[in-house]
C-alpha positions as CSV (number, residue, x, y, z in Angstrom):
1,X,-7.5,8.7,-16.6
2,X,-8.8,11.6,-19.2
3,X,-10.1,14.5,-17.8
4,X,-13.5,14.9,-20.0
5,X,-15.9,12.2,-20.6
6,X,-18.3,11.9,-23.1
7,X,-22.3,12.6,-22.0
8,X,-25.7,13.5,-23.3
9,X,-26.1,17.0,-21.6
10,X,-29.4,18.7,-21.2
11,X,-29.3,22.7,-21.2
12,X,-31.9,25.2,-21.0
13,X,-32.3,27.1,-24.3
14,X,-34.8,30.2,-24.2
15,X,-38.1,30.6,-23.2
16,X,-37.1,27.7,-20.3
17,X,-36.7,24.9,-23.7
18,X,-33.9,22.4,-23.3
19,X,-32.2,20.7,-25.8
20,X,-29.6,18.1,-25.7
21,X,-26.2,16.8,-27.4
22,X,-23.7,15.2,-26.8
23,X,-20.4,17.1,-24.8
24,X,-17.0,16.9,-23.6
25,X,-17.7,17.1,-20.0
26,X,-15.0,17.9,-17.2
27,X,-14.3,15.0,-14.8
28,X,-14.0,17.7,-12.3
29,X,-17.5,19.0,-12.7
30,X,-18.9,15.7,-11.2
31,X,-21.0,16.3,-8.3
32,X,-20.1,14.8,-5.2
33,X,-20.7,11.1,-4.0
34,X,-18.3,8.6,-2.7
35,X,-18.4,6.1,-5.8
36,X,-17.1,6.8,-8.9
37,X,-18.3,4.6,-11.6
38,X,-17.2,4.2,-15.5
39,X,-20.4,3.7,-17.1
40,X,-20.5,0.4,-18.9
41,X,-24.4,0.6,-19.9
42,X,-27.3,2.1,-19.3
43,X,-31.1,1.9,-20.4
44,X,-34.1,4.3,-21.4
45,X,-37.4,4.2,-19.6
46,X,-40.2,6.1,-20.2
47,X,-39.1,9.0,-16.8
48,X,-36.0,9.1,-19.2
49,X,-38.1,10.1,-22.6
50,X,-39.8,12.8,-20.7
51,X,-36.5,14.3,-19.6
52,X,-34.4,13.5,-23.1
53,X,-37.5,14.9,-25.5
54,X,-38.3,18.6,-24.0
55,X,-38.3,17.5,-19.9
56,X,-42.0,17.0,-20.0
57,X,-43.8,16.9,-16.7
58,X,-40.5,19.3,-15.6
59,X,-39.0,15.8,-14.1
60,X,-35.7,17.9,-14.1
61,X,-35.4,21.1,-12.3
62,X,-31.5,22.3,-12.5
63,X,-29.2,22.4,-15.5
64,X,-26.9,21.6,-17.3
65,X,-27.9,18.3,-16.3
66,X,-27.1,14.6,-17.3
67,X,-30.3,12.2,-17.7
68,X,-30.2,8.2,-17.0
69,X,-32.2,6.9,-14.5
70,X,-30.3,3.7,-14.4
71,X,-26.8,2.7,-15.0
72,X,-24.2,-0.5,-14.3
73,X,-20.5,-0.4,-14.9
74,X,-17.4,-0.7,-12.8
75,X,-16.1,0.7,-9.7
76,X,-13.2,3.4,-10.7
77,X,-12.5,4.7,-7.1
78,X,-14.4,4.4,-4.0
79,X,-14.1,6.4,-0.7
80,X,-16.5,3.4,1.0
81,X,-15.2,0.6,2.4
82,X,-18.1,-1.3,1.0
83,X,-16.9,-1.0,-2.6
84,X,-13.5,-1.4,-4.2
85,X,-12.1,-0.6,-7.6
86,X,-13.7,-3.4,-9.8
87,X,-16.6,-4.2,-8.1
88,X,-19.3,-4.4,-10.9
89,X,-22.5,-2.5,-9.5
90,X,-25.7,-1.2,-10.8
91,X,-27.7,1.8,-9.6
92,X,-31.6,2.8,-10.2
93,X,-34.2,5.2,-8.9
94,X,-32.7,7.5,-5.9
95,X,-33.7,10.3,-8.1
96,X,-30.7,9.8,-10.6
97,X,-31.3,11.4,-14.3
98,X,-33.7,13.6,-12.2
99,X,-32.6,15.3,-9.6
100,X,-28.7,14.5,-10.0
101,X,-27.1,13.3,-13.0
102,X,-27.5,10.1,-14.4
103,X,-26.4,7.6,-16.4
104,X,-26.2,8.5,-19.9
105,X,-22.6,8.8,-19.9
106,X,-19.1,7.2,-19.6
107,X,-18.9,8.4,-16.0
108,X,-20.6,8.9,-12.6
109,X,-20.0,9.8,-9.0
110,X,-22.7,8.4,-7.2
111,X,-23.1,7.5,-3.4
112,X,-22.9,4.8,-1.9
113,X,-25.7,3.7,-0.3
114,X,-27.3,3.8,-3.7
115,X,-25.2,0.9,-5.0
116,X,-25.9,-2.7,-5.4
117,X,-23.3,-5.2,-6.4
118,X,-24.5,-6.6,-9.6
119,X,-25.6,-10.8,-9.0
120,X,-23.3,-13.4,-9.9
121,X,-24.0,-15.0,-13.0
122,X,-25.0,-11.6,-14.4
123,X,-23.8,-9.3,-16.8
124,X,-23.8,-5.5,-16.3
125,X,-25.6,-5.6,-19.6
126,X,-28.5,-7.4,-18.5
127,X,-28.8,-5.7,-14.9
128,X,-29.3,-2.9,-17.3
129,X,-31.7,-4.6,-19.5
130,X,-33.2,-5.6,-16.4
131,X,-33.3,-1.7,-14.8
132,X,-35.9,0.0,-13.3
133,X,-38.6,-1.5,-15.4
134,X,-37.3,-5.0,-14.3
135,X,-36.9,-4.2,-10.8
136,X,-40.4,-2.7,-10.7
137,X,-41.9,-5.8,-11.5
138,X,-40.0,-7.7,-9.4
139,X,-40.7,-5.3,-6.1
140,X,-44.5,-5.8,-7.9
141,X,-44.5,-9.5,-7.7
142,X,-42.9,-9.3,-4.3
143,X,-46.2,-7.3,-3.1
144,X,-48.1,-9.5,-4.4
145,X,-47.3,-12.5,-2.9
146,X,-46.8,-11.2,0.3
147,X,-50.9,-10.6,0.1
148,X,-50.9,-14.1,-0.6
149,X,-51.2,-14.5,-4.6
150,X,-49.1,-17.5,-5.0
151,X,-49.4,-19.9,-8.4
152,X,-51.5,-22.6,-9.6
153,X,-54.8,-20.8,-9.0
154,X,-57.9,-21.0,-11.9
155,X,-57.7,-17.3,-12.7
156,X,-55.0,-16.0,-14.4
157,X,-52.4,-13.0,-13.0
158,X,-53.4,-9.6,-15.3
159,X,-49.9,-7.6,-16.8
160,X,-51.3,-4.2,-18.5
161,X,-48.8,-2.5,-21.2
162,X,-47.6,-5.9,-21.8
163,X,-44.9,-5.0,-24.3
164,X,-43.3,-2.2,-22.6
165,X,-40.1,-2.8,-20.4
166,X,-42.2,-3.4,-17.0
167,X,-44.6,-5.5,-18.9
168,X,-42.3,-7.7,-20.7
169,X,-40.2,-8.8,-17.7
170,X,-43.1,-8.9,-15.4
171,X,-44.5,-11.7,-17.8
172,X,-41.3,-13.3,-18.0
173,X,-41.1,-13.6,-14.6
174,X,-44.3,-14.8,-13.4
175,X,-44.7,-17.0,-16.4
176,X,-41.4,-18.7,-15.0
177,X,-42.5,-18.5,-11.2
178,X,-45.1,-20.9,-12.6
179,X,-48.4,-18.3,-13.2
180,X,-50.7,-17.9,-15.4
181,X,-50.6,-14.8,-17.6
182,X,-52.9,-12.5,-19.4
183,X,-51.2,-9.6,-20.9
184,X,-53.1,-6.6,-22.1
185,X,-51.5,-4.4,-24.8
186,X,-52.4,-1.5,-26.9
187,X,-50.2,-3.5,-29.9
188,X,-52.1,-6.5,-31.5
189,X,-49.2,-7.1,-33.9
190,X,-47.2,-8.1,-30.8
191,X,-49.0,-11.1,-29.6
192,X,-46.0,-13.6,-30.5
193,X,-43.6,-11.3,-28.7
194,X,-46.4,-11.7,-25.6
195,X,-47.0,-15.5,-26.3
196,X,-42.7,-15.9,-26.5
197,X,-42.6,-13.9,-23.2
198,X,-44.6,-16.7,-21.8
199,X,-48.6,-15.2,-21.6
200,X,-51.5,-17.5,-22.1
201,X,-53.8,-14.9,-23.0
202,X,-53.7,-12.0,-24.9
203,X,-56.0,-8.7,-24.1
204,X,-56.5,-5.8,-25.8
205,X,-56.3,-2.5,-24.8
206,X,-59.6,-1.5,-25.6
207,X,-61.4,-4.1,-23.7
208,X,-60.1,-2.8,-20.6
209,X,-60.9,0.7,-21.8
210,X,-64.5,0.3,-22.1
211,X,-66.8,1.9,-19.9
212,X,-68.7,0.2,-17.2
213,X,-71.7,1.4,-14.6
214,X,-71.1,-1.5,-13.0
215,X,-69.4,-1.0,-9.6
216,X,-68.5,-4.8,-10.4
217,X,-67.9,-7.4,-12.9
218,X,-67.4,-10.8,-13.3
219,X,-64.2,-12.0,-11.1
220,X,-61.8,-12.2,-14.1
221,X,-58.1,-11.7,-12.1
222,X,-56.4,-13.2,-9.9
223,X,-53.8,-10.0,-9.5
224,X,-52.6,-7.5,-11.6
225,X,-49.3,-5.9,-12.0
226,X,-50.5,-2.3,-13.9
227,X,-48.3,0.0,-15.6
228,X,-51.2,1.7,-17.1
229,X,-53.6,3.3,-14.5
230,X,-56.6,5.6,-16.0
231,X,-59.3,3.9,-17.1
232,X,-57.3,0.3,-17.1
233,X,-57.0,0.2,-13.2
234,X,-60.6,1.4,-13.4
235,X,-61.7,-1.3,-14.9
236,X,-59.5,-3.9,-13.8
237,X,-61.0,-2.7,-10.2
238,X,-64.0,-3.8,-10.9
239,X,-62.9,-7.4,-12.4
240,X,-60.5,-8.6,-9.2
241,X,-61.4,-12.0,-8.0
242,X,-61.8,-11.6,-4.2
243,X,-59.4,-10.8,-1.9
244,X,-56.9,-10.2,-4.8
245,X,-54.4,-6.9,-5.4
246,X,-53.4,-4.9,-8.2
247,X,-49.7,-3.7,-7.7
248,X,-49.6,0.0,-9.4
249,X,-46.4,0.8,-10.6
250,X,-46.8,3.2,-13.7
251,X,-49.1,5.9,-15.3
252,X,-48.8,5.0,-19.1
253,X,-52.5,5.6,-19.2
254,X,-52.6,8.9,-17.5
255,X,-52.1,10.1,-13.8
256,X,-55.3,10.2,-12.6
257,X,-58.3,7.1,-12.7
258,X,-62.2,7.2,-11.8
259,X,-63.1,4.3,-9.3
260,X,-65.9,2.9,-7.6
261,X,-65.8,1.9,-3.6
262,X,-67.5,-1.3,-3.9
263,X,-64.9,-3.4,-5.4
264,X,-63.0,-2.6,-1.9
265,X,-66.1,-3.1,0.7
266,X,-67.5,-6.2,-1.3
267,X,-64.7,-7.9,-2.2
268,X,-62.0,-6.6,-0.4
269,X,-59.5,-6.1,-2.9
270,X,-56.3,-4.0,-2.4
271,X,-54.5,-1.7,-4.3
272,X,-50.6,-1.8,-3.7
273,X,-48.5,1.2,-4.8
274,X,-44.7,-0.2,-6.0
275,X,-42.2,2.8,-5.0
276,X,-39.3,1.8,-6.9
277,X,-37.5,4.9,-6.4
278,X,-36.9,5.0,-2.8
279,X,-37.2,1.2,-1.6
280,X,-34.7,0.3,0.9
281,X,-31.2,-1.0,0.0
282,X,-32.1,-4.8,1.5
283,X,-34.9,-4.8,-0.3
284,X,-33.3,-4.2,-3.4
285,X,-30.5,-6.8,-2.8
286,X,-33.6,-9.1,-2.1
287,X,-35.1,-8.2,-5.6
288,X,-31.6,-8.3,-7.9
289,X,-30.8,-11.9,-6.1
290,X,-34.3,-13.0,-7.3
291,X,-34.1,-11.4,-10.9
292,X,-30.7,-13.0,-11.7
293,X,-31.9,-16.7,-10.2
294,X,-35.5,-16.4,-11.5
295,X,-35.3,-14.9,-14.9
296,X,-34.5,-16.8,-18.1
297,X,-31.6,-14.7,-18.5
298,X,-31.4,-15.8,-22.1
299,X,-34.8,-14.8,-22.7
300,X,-33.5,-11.3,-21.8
301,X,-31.1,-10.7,-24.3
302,X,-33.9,-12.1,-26.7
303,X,-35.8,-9.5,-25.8
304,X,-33.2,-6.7,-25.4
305,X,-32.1,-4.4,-28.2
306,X,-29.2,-1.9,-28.1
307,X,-28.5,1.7,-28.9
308,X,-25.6,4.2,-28.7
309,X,-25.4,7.4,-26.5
310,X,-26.0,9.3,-30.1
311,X,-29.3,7.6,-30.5
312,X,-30.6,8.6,-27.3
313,X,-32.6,11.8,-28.8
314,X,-34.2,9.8,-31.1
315,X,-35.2,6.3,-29.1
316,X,-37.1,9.2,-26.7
317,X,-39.3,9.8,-28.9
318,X,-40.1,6.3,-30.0
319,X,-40.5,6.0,-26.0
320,X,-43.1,8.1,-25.8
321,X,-45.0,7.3,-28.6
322,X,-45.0,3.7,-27.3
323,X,-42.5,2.4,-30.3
324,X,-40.7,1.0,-28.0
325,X,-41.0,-3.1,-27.5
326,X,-38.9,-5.3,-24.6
327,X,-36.1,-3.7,-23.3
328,X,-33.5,-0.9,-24.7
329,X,-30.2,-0.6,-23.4
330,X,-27.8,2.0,-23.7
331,X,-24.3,0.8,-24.8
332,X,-21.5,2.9,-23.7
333,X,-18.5,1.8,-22.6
């Protein structure tokens, strides 16, 4: 075994900049955890284009430090009986590529109970083209059914920032769960990807941008999985068929939205908030067994495109300028 690996390291330059590049890092400078893990792949999300271009919205706080909110690869060593050398797991959220380093690199020590054994039938490449993004919208459709959204209904399910990597497999997924979809984007040029993906409508961005004094508007939805929030969630408030829900899971659109009451005391809708980060280590296994049985797996790699560690700098950018269509993954081992 070597005793550097190769990562994209973020250090602080002056006047509290960061820049990164590529280094030789020291296997002995891992922090501790009782997994080690060769990195096989790993993925960029939008948390990651903050951290990668500048650390916008400070999402990392200590440096040198290793970004990657996800990863997938292969157990090297293991101080936990519940893994063993080979075992092919995936990790997300837990604050990885944040607050401890993450998983753009060949190697990680990780702990345990962060782990998940990557589903049968299921490459470590397309747990990590599913990632975060696609585990948000499965923890998303998840809330929603459990307030009773189920398929088949007149009104079709809403997915905002439809082209964007919780977008694209949220429509996948519902659209093969047997809903119908509406997917908004900011991106007309990409209605064939949407219409591939498996929506039946196509909405703009703007139209759920304009501004409304109504508290309420025709019954338009019946659910909505938004990755957008501002004035999005505002409106699609106001356009919820009743008794539906609107599982938040992203801020594309800005942190903060204007809202009206009556949409909640006259039609009793609910806004669900998808912590992806955090959720419990069942729920996850839950989730993963789900994705890998209910996703069109080939679909995936239609919609996934790939990158080196070296192009990391640069695919941030695109990120963040909303460039960025389906899913990206990291190739690395």
């Amino acid at each position: 075994m070597a005793d550097t690996f190769k990562a994209l390291m973020m250090n602080e330059i002056e006047d509290s900049k960061v820049a990164a590049a590529i280094e030789d890092v020291p296997v002995a400078d891992l922090p501790e955890g009782e997994v080690d893990v060769r990195i096989e792949h790993s993925t960029l999300n939008y948390k990651d284009g903050l951290v990668v271009d500048g650390n916008k919205g400070r999402l990392a706080r200590k440096f040198p430090h290793i970004p990657g909110i996800d990863l997938a690869g292969v157990v090297e060593a293991s101080t936990d009986s519940r893994y063993a050398v080979g075992d092919r797991v995936v990790v997300t959220g837990w604050h990885m590529g944040e607050r401890y380093w993450g998983g753009f690199a060949e190697r990680a020590r990780v702990r345990a109970d962060w782990l998940v054994q990557v589903p049968e039938g299921m490459t470590t490449r397309q747990a990590m083209a599913v990632g975060t993004a696609g585990l948000t919208s499965m923890f998303a459709l998840m809330a929603l059914e459990q307030q009773g959204l189920k398929p088949g209904g007149d009104k079709p399910v809403l997915i905002t920032g439809g082209a964007g990597g919780v977008g694209s497999v949220a429509i996948a997924l519902l659209s093969r769960n047997g809903y119908t979809v509406a997917a908004s984007t900011g991106r007309p040029e990409l209605a064939d990807y949407l219409t591939q993906l498996g929506a039946h409508e196509i909405v703009t961005r703007e139209e759920l941008s304009e501004e409304s004094s109504s508290p309420l508007e025709s019954e338009r939805w019946a659910g909505c999985i938004d990755a957008v929030a501002g004035s999005t969630i505002s409106k699609v408030l106001r356009q919820l068929e009743r008794g539906a829900s609107v599982a938040a899971c992203g801020l594309a659109g800005g942190a903060t939205f204007d809202g009206h009451i009556m949409p909640f005391l006259l039609r009793g809708i609910n806004v669900l908030g998808i912590d992806s980060v955090t959720m419990p280590y069942e729920q996850r296994v839950v989730a993963w067994d789900r994705v890998a049985k209910e996703l069109d797996l080939a679909l995936l790699d239609e919609i996934t495109s790939g990158c080196s560690l070296e192009d990391v700098p640069a695919q941030a950018k695109a990120i963040l300028k909303g460039q960025v269509k389906g899913r990206l993954v990291v190739d690395i081992g």
